[in-house]
ZATI-170457 format. One record per atom (N, C-alpha, C): residue number from 1; residue in one letter; chain; atom name; x, y, z. Coordinates in Angstrom, 1 decimal. Example, Ala and Ser with C-alpha at 12.3 -4.5 7.8 and 13.67 -1.06 7.14 Angstrom:
2
PT  seq  type  mol  atom       X       Y       Z
PT    1     A    A     N    13.2    -5.7     7.8
PT    1     A    A    CA    12.3    -4.5     7.8
PT    1     A    A     C    13.2    -3.3     7.8
PT    2     S    A     N    12.8    -2.2     7.1
PT    2     S    A    CA    13.7    -1.1     7.1
PT    2     S    A     C    12.9     0.0     7.9
This chain:
148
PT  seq  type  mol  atom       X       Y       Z
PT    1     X    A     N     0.8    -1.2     0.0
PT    1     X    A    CA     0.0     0.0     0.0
PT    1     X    A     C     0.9     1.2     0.0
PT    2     X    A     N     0.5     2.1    -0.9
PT    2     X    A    CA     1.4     3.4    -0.9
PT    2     X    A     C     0.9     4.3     0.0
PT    3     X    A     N    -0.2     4.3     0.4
PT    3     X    A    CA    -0.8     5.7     1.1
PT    3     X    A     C    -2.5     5.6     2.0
PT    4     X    A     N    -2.9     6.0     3.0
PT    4     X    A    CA    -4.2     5.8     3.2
PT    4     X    A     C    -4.7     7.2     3.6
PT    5     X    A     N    -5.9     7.6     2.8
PT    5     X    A    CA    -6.2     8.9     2.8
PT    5     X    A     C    -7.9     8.4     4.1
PT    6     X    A     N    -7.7     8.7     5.2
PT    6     X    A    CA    -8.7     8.6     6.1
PT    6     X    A     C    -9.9    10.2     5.8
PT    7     X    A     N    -9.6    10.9     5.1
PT    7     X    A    CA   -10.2    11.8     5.3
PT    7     X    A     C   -11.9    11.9     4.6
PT    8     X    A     N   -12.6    12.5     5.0
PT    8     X    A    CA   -14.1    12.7     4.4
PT    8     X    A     C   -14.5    13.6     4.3
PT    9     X    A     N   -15.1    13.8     3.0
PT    9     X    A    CA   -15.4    15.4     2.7
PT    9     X    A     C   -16.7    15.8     2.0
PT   10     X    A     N   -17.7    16.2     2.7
PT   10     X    A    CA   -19.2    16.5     2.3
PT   10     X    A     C   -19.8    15.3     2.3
PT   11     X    A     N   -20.7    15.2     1.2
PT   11     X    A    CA   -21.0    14.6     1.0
PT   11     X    A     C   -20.5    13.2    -0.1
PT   12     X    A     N   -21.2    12.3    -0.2
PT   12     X    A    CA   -20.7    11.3    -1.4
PT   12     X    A     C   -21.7    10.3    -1.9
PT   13     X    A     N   -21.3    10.2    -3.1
PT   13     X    A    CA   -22.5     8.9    -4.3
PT   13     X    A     C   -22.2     7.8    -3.7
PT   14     X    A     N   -21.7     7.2    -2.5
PT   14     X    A    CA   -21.5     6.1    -2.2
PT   14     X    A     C   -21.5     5.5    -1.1
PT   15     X    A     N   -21.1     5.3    -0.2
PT   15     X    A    CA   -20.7     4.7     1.1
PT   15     X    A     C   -20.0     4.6     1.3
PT   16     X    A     N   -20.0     5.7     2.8
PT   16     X    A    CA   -18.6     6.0     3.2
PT   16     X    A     C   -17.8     4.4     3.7
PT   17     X    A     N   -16.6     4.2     4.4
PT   17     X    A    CA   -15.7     3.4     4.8
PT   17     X    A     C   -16.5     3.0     6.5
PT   18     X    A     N   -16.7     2.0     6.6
PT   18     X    A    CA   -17.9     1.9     8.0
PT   18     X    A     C   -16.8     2.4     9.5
PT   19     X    A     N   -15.7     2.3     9.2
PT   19     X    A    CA   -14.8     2.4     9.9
PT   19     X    A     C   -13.0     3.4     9.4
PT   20     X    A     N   -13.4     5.0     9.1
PT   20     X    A    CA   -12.6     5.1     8.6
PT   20     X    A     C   -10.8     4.9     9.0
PT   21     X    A     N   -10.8     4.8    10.3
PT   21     X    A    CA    -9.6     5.2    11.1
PT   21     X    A     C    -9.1     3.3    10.5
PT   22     X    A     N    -9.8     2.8    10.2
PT   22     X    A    CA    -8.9     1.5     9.7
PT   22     X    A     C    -8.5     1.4     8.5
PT   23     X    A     N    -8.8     2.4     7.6
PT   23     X    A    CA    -8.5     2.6     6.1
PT   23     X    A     C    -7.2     2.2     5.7
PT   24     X    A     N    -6.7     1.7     4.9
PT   24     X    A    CA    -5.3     1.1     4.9
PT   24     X    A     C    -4.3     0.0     5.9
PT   25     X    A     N    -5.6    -0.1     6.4
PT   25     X    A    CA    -4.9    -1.7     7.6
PT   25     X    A     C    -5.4    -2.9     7.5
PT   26     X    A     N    -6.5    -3.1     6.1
PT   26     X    A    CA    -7.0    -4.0     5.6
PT   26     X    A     C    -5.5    -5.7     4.5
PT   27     X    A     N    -5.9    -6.5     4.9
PT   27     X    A    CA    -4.8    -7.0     3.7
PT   27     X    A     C    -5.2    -6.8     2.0
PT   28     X    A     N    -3.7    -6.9     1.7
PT   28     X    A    CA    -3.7    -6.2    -0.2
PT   28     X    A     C    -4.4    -7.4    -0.7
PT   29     X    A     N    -4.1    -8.6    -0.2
PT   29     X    A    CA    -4.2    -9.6    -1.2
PT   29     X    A     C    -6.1    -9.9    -0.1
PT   30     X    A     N    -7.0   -10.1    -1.3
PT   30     X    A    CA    -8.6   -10.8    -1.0
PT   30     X    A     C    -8.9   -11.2    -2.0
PT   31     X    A     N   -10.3   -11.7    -1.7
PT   31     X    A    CA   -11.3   -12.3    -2.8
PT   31     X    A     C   -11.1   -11.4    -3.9
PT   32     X    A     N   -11.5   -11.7    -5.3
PT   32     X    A    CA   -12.2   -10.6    -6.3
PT   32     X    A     C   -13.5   -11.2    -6.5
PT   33     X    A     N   -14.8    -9.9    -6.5
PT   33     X    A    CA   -15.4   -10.1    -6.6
PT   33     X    A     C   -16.3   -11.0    -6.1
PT   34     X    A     N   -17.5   -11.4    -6.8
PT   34     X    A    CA   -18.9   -12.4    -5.8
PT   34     X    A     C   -19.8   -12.1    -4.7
PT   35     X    A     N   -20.7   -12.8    -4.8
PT   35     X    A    CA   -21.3   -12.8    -3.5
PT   35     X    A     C   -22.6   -12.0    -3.7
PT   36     X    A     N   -23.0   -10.8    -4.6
PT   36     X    A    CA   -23.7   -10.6    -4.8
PT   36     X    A     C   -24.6    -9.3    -3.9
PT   37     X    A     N   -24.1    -9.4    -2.5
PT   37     X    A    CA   -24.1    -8.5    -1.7
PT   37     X    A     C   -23.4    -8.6    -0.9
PT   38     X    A     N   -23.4    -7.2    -0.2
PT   38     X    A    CA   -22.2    -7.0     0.6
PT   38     X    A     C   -22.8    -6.4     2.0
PT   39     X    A     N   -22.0    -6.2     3.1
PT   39     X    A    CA   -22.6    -5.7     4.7
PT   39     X    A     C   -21.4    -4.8     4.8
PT   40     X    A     N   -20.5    -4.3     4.6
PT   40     X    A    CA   -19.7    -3.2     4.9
PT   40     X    A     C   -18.8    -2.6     4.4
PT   41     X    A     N   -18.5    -1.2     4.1
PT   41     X    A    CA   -17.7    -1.3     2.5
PT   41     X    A     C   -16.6    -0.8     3.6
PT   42     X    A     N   -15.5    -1.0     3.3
PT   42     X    A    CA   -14.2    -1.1     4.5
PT   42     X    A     C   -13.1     0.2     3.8
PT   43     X    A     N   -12.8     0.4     2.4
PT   43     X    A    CA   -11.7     1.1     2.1
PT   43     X    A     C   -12.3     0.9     0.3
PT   44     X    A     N   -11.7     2.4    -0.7
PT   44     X    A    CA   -11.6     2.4    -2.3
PT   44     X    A     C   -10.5     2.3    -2.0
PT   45     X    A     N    -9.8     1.0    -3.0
PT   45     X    A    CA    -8.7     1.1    -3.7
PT   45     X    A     C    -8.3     1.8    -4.7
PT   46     X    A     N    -7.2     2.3    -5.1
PT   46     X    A    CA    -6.8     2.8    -6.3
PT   46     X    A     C    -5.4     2.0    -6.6
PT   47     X    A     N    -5.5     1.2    -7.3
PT   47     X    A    CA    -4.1     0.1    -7.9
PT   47     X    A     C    -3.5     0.4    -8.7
PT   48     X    A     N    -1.5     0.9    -8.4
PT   48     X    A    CA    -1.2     1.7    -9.4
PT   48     X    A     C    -0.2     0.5    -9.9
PT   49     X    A     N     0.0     0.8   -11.7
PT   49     X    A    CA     1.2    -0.4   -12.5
PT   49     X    A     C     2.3     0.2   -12.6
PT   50     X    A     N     3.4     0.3   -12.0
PT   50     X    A    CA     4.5     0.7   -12.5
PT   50     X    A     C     4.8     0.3   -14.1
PT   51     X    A     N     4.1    -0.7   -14.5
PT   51     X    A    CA     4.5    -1.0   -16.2
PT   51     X    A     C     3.8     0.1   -17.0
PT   52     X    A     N     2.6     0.5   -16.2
PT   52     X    A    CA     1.9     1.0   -16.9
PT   52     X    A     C     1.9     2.8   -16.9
PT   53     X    A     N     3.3     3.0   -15.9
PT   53     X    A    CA     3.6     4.7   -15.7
PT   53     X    A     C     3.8     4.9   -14.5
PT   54     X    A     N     3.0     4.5   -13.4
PT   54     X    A    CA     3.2     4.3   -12.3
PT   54     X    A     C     4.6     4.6   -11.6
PT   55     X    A     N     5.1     5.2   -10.5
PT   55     X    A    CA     6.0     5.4    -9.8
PT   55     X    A     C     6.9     4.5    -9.0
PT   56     X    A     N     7.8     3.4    -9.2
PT   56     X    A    CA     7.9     2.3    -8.5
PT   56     X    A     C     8.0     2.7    -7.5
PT   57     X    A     N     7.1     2.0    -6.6
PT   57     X    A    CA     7.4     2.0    -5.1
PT   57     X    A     C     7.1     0.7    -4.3
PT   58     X    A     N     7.4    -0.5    -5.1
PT   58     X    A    CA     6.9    -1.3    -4.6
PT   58     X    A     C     7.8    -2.8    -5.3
PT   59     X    A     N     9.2    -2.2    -5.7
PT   59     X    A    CA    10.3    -3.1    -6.5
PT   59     X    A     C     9.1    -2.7    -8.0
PT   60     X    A     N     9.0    -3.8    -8.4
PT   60     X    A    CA     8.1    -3.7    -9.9
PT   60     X    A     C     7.1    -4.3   -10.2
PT   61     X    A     N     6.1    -4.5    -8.5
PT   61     X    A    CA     5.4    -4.8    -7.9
PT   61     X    A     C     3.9    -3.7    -8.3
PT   62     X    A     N     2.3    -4.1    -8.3
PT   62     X    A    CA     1.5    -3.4    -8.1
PT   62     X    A     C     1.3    -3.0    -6.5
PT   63     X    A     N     0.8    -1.7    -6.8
PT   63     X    A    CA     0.1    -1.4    -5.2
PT   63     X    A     C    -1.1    -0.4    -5.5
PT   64     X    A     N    -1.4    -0.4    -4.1
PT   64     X    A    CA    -2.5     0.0    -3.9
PT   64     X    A     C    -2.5     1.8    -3.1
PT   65     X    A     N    -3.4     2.5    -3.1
PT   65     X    A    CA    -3.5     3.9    -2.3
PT   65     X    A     C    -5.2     3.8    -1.8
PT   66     X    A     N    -5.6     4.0    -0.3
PT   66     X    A    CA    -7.0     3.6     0.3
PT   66     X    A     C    -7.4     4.2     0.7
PT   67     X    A     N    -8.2     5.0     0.7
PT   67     X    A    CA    -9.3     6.1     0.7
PT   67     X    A     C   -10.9     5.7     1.7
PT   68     X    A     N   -11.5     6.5     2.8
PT   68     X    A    CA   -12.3     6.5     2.9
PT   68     X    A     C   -13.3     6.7     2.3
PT   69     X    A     N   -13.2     7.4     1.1
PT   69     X    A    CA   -14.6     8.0     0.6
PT   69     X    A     C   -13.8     8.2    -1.2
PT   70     X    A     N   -14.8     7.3    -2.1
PT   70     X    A    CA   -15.1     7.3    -3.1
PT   70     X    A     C   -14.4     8.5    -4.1
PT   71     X    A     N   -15.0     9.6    -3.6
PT   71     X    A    CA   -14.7    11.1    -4.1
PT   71     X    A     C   -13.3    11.1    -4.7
PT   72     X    A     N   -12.6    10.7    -3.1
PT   72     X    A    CA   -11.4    10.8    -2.8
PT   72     X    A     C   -10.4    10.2    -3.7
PT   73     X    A     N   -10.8     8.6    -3.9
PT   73     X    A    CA   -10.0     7.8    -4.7
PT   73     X    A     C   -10.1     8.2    -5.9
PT   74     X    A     N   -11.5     8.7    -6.6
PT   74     X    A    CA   -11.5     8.8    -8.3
PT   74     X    A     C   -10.8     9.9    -8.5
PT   75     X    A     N   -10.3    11.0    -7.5
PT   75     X    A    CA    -9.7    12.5    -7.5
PT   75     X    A     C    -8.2    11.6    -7.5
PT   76     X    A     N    -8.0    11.1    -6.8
PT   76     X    A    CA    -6.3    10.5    -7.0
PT   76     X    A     C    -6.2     9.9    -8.4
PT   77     X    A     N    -7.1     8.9    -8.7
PT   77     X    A    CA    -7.1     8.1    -9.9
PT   77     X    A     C    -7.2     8.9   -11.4
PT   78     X    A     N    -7.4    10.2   -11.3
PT   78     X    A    CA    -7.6    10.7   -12.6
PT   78     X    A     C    -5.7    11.5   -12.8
PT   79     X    A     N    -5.6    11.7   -11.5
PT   79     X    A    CA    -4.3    12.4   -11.2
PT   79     X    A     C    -2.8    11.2   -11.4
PT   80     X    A     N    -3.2     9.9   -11.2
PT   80     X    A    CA    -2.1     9.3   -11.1
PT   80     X    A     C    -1.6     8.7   -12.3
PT   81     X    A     N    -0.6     8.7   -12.5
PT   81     X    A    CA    -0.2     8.0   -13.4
PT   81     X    A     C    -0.2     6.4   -13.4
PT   82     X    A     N    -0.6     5.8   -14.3
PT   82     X    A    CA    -0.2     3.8   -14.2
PT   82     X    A     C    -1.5     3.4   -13.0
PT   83     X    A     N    -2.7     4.2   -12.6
PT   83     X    A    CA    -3.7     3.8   -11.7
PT   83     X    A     C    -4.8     4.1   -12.3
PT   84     X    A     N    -5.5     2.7   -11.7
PT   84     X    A    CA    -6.6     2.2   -12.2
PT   84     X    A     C    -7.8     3.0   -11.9
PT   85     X    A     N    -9.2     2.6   -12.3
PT   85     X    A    CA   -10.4     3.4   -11.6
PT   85     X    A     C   -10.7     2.5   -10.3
PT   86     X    A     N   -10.7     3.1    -9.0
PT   86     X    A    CA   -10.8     3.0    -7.9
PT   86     X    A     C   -11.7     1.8    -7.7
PT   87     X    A     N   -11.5     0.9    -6.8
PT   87     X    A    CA   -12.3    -0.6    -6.8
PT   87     X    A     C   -12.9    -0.2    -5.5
PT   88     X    A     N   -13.5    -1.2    -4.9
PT   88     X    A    CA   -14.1    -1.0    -3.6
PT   88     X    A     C   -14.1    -2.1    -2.7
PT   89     X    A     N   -13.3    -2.2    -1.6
PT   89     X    A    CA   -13.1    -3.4    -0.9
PT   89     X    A     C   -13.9    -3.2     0.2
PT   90     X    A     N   -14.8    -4.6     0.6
PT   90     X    A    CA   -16.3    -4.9     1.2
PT   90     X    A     C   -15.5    -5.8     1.7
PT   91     X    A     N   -17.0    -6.0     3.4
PT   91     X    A    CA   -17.0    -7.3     3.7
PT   91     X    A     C   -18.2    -8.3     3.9
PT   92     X    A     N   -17.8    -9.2     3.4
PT   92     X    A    CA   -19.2   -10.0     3.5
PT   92     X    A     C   -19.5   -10.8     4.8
PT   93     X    A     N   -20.5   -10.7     5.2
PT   93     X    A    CA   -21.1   -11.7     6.7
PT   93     X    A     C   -21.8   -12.7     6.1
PT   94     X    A     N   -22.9   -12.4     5.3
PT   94     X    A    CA   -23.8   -13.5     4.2
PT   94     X    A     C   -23.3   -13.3     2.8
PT   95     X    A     N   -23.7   -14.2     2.2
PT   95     X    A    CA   -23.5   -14.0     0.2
PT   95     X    A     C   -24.2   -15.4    -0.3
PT   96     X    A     N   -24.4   -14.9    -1.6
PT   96     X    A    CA   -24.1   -15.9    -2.5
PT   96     X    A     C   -23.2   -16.5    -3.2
PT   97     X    A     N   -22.6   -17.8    -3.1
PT   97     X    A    CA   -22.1   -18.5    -3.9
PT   97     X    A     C   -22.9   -19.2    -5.2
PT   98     X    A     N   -22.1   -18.8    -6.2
PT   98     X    A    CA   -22.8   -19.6    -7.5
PT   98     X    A     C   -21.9   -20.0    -7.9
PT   99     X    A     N   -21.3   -21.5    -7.9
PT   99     X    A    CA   -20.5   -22.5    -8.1
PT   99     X    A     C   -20.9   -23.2    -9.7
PT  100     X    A     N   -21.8   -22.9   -10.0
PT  100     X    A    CA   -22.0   -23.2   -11.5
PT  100     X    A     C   -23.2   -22.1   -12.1
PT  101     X    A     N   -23.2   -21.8   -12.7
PT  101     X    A    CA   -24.5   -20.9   -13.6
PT  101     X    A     C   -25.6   -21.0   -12.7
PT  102     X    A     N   -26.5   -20.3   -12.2
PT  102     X    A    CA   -28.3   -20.2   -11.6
PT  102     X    A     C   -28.7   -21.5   -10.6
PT  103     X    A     N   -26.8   -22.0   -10.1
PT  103     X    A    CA   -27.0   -22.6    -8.9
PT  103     X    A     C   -26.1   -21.8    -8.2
PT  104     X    A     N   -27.4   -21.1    -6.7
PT  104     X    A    CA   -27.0   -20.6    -5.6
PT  104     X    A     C   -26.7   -21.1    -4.7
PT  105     X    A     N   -25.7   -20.5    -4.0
PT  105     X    A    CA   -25.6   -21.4    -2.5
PT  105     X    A     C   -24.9   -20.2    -1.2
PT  106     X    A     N   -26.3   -19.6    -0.4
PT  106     X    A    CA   -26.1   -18.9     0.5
PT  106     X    A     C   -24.6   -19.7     1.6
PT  107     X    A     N   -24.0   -18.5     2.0
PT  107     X    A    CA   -23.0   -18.3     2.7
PT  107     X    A     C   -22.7   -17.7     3.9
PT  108     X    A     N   -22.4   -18.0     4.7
PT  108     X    A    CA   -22.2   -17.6     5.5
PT  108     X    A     C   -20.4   -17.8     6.8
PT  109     X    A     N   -20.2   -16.3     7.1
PT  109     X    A    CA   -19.0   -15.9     7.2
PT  109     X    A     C   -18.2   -14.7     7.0
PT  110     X    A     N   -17.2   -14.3     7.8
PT  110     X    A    CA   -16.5   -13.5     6.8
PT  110     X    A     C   -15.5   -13.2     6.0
PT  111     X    A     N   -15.9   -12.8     4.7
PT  111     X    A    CA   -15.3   -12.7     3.7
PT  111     X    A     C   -14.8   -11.3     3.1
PT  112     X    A     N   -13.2   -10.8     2.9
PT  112     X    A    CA   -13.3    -9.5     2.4
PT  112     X    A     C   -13.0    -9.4     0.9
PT  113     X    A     N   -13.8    -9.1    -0.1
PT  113     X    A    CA   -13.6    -8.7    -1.6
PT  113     X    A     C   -13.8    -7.8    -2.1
PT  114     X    A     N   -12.6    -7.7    -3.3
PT  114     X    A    CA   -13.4    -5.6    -4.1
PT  114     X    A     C   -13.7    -6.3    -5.3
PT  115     X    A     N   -14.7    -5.2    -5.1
PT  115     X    A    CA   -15.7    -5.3    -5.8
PT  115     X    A     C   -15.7    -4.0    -7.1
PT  116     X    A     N   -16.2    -3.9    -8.2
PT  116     X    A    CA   -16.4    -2.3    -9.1
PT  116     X    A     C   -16.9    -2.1    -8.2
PT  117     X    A     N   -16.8    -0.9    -8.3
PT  117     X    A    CA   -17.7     0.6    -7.6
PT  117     X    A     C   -19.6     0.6    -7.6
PT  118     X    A     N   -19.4     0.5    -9.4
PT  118     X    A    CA   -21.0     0.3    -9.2
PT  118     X    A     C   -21.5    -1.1    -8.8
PT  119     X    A     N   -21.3    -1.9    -8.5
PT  119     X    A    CA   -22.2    -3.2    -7.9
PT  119     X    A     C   -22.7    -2.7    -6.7
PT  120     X    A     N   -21.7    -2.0    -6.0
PT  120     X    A    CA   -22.6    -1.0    -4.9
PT  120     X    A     C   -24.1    -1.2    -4.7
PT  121     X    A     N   -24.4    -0.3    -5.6
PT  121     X    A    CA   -26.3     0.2    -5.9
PT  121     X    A     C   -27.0    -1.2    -6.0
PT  122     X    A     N   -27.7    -1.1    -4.8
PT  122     X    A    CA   -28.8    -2.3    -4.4
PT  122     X    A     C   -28.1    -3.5    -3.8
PT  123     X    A     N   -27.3    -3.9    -3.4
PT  123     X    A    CA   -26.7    -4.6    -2.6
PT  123     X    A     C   -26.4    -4.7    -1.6
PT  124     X    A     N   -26.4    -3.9    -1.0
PT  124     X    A    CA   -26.7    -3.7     0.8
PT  124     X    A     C   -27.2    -4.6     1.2
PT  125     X    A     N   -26.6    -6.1     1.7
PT  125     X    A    CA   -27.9    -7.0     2.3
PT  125     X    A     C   -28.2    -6.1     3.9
PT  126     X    A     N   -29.8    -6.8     3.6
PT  126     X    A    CA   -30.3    -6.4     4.8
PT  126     X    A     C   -31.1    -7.8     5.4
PT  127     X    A     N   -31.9    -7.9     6.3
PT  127     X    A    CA   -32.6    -8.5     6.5
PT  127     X    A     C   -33.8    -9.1     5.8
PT  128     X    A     N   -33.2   -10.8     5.1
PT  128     X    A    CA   -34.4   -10.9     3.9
PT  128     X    A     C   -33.8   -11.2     2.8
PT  129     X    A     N   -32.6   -10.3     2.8
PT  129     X    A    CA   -32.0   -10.4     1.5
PT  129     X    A     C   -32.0   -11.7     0.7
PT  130     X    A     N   -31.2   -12.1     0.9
PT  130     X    A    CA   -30.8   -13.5     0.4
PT  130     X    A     C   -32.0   -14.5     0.4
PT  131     X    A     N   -33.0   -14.9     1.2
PT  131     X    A    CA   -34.0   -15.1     0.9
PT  131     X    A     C   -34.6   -14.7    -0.3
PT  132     X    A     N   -34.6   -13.3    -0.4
PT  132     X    A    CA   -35.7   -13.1    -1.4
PT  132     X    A     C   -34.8   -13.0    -2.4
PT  133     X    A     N   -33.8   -13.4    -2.7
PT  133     X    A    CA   -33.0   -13.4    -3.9
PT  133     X    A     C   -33.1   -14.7    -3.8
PT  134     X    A     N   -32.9   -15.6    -3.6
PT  134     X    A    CA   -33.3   -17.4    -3.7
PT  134     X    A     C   -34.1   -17.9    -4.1
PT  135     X    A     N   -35.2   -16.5    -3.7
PT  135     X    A    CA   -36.8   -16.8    -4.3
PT  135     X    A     C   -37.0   -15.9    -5.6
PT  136     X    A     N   -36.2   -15.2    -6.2
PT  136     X    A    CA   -36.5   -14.4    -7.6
PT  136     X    A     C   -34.7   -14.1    -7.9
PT  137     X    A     N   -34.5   -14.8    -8.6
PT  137     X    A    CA   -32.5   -14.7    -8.4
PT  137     X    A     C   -32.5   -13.8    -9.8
PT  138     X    A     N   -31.6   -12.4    -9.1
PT  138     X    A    CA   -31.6   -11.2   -10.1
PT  138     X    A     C   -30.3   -11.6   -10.9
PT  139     X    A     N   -30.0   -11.3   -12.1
PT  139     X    A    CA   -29.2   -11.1   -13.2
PT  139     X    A     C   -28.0   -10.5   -12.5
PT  140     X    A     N   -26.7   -10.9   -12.9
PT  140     X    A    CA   -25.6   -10.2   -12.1
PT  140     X    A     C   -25.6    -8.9   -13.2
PT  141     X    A     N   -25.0    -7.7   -13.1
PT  141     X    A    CA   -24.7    -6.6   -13.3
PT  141     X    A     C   -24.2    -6.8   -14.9
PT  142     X    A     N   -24.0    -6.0   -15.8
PT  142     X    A    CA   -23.2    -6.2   -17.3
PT  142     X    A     C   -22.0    -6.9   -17.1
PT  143     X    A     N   -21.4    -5.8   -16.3
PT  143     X    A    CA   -20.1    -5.4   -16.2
PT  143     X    A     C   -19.3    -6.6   -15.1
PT  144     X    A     N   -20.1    -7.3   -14.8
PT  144     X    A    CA   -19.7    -8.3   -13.3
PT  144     X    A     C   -19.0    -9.3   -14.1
PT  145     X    A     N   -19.1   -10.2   -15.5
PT  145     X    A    CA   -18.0   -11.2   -16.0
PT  145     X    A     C   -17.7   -12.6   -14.8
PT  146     X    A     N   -19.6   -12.5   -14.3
PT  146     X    A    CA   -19.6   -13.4   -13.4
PT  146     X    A     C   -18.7   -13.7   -12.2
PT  147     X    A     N   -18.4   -12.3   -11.3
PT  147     X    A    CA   -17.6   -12.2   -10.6
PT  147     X    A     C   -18.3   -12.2    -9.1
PT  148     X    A     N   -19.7   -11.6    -9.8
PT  148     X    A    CA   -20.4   -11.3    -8.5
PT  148     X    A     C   -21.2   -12.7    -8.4
């Protein structure tokens, strides 16, 4: 990790870090992706390539810079060189597992994965969740390449 920006500022299109004073104390290496919903969004990544312009700071290694708030990371990410659009690292307590195509299999535990930014919207399990997705199982996202 190159850097952890704990800071929050106004408002934001997303949800904030549930705990920001732990922003950057999370491990680099998790899940990608899955599960379908999420219970806590923990830290945005921004992953920079030294191949790709990036600053080596990490031998010739990828890293990461972790942000409380969304805003934050896409304001670094447009600025940095060799870094990606900001991911979003969640934790899961429930999920779905889908071990083959439109076979589910609820989960339970915790699990930390990043996730795109947008899978966000509508995924907040709450109470129910997973139930009523068992009972009407929604289409994963365009952009998900069966991750979620």
């Amino acid at each position: 990790m190159l850097r952890s920006d704990r800071m929050i500022v106004g408002t934001s299109a997303y949800p904030l870090a549930v705990d920001p004073r732990r922003v950057g104390s999370y491990p680099a290496e998790t899940k990608s992706g899955a599960g379908y919903f999420y219970d806590d969004v923990l830290e945005y990544r921004v992953w920079l390539h030294p191949e790709n312009g990036a600053k080596p700071a990490n031998g010739r290694s990828d890293y990461f810079a972790a942000f409380a708030q969304y805003e934050r990371a896409a304001a670094f990410a447009e600025k940095a060189k060799g870094a990606e659009q900001p991911l979003v690292l969640i934790r899961q307590l429930e999920w779905i597992d889908e071990p083959d195509p439109r076979h589910y299999v609820p989960k339970k535990g915790e699990r930390l994965t990043e996730w795109q930014v947008s899978w966000l919207e509508g995924s907040k399990r709450t109470v129910g969740s997973i139930d009523e997705f068992l009972k009407r199982p929604r289409k994963p996202h365009a952009d998900s390449h069966t991750f979620r």
